[in-house]
N, C-alpha and C positions, 0 to 999 in steps of 0.2 A: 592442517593435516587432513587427508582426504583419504579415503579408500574403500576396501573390503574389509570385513570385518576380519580376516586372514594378515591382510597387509596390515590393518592398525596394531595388531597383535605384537605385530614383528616390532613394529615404532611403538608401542608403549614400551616393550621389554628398553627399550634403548635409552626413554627419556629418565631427564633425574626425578628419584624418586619424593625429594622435598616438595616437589613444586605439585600446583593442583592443577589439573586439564580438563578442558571441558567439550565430550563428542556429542557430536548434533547429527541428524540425516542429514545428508545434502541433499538441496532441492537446486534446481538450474533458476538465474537470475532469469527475468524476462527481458526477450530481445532486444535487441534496438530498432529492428524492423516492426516487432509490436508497439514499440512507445511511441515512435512516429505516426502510424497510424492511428494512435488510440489518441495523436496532439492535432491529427490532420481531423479530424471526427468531430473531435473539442471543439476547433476552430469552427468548421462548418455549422457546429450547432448554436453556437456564438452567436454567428451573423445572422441566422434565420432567427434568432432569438433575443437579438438587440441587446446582448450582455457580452460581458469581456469572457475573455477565456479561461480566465482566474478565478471567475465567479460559476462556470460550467464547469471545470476541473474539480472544484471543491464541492458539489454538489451532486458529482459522479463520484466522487471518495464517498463521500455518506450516503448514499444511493449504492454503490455495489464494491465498495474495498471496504477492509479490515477498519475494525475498530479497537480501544480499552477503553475503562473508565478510569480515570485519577483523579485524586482527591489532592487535592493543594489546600498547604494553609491561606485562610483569605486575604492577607495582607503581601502574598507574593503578586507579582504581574505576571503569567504565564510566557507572556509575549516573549521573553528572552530565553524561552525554554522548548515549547511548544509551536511546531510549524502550522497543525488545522486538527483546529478543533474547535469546540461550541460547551458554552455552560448547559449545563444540566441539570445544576440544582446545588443547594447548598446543608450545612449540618456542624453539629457542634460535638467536638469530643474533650471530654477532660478539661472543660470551657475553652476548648479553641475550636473558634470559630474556620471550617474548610467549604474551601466550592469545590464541587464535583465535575470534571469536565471527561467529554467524549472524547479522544481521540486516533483520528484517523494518519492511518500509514500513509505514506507518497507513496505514488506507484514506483518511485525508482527503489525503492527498497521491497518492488512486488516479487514474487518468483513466478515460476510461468506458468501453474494454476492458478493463482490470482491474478495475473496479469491479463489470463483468457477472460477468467468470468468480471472481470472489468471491460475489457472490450465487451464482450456479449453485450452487457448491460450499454452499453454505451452506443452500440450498433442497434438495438431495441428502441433508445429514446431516439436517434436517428430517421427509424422506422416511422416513427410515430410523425415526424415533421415532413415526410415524406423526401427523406436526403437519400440521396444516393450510396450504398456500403458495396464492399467486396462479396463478394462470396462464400460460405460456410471453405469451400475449396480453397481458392485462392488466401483466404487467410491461414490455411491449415499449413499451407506453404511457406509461410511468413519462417525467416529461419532464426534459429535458438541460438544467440552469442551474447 
């Protein structure tokens, strides 16, 4: 359910009343014309960098996307739960032993201010290898779907 606060109004009177609902701001998903770009950047920096793409993708999450912290009991394996993320340290509660782990959001679940300042950051280390980027313009163009 999406709207104005006018329109939600109308659609809450309507919904049943047992039931719990949960409203959020909508923010715009980021494009697909940015995540092309921000995979074509990757790539690029890949090669000048003699590393995979997987390993510059996840190093541009912890470098300039969202992070949390979670705390797992020590005997779970993250792996089947957790897409990118890195330990951070460990601790004991009510003698159970947890690791603490960072982690970071994929860009496909960015919306389009984090989606930007993931490019930025990404167009910067670019800069820095002397790669070729678009435009402050031309990226401004990039369109929102």
């Amino acid at each position: 359910m999406k709207g104005t606060p006018t329109q939600l109004l109308i659609l809450l009177e309507k919904l049943d009343k047992n039931k719990i609902y949960e409203i959020k701001e909508y923010r715009e998903k980021r494009s697909k014309s940015q995540n092309a770009y921000a995979w074509e950047l990757i790539g690029k920096l890949a090669d000048v960098l003699r590393k995979s793409k997987e390993e510059i993708y996840f190093q541009m999450l912890k470098d300039y996307g969202q992070s949390e912290i979670m705390s797992i009991l020590s005997d779970i394996n993250p792996k089947g739960f957790l897409k990118y993320y890195e330990e951070i340290g460990d601790g004991t509660v009510n003698n159970k032993k947890f690791t603490h782990y960072r982690v970071y959001k994929g860009s496909s679940e960015f919306d389009t201010k984090e989606m930007s300042i993931f490019i930025d950051g990404i167009i910067q280390e670019c800069k820095q290898q002397d790669i070729e980027t678009l435009t402050p313009e031309q990226i401004a163009k990039m369109e929102v779907f």
